[in-house]
N, C-alpha and C positions, 0 to 999 in steps of 0.2 A: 391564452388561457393560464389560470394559475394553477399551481401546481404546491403543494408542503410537505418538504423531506425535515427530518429529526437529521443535522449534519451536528457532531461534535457534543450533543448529549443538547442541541437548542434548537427547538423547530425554525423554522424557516419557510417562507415564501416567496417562488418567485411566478413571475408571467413572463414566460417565451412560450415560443413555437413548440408544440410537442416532439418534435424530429430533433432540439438540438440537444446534441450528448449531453453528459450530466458533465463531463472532466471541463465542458465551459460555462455551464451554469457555475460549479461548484468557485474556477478562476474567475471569468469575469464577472458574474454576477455578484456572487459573495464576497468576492476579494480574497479566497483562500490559494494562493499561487506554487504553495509546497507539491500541489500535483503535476506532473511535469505532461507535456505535449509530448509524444516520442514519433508515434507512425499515424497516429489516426486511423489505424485498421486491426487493434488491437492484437498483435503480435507482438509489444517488445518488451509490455509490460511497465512502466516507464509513470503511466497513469492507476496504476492500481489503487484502489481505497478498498476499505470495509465497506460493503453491503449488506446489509440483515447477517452482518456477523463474519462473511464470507470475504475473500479476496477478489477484487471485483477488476477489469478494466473498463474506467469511467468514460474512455472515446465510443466505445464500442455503444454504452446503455444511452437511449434516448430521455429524456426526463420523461415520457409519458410512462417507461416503465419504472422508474423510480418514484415515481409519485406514492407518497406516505413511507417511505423505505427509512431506514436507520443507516444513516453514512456517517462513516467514521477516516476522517482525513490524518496525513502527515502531523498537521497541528493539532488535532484533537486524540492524538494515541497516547495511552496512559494504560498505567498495570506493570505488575512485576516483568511480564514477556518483556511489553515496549520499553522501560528501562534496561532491562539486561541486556538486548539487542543494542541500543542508542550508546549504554559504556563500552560493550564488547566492540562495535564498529569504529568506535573512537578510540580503545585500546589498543588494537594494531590496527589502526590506519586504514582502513578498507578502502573508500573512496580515492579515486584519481581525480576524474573534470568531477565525479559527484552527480551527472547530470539523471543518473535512474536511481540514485540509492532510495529517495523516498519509495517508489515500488517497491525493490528490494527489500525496504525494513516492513514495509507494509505486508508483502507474504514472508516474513521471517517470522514476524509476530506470531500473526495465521497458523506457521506451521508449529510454533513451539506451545501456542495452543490448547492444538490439535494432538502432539505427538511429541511431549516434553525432553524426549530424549531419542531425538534421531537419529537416523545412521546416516553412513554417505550415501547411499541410492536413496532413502527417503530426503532427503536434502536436494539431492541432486532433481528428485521426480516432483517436488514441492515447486523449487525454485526454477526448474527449467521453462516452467512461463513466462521467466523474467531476462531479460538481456540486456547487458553488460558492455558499453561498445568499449571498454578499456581489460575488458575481461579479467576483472580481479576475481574470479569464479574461489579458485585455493583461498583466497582471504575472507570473500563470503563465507564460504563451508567453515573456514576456523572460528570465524565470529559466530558463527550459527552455534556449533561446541562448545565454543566458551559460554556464551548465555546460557545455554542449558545446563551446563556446568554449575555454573554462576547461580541458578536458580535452584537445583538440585541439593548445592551446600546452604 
C-alpha cells in the first residue's frame, strides 16, 4: 500500500507493509540514516524525530499511523532552537560514541520550543525519554542552558 508523509518540509511516498515502523521507512526507504536504531521497543529514545510538531519515536509508529503526518528528521532541523542546540553541543563537546545525540537534539529542540528557558527538572522531565549509553547527562543539561542562553541574548 502506499502511504505520503511531508518528511523535511517535501512530500513523500512510499509502498510498504502497513506494520513497518516509520524509523525504517524513514532509513531505508528514503535514505535519511541520521535516525538512529537504538531498542526497537521505544525506550531509549535514539529514534526520535518530529511528528506533527511533536517528539516522536519512529520504532514504535507504524507508517499506517503516520500516513499524511509532517516528519521532521535529524537532516531536516532548522530554526533558531536547532542552531543554538547544534553550536551549544559542539561548544562543549557533548557527544562520546555520538550514537543517540540525533534523538537528544531532536527532544532538545522540542523542549526549548516548548519552554525557552528551562530549569533542571524541566530538562531533566523533557529529556528523561532519551538515554544516553555514555551518560553525558551534566553536558546535555549545560548545552540545553547554554542554547537557551544563547537564544535569550
Amino acid at each position: 500500500m502506499a502511504y505520503t508523509l511531508t518528511v523535511n518540509g517535501q512530500e513523500r511516498q512510499v509502498s510498504v507493509d502497513s506494520d513497518t515502523p516509520l524509523l525504517w521507512v524513514l532509513r531505508d526507504e528514503l535514505g535519511l540514516t541520521g535516525t538512529k536504531y537504538g531498542c526497537g521497543i521505544a525506550q531509549c529514545g535514539a529514534c526520535t524525530v518530529h511528528m506533527n510538531g511533536r517528539p516522536t519515536k519512529s520504532c514504535s509508529i507504524p507508517i499506517s499511523a503516520a500516513d499524511g503526518a509532517d516528519v521532521t528528521t535529524i537532516e531536516g532541523l532548522d530554526g533558531a532552537e536547532a542552531r543554538a542546540v547544534q553550536d551549544a553541543w559542539v561548544a562543549i563537546d557533548v557527544p562520546q560514541c555520538g550514537y543517540c545525540q540525533s534523538g537528544q537534539v531532536m527532544r532538545a529542540v522540542s523542549l526549548l520550543q516548548q519552554t525557552p528557558a528551562p530549569s533542571d527538572p524541566d530538562i531533566d522531565a523533557a529529556m528523561g525519554e532519551n538515554i544516553c549509553r555514555c551518560a553525558t547527562y551534566v553536558r546535555i543539561r549545560q548545552a540545553i542552558h547554554d542554547a537557551a542562553g544563547k537564544l535569550e541574548g
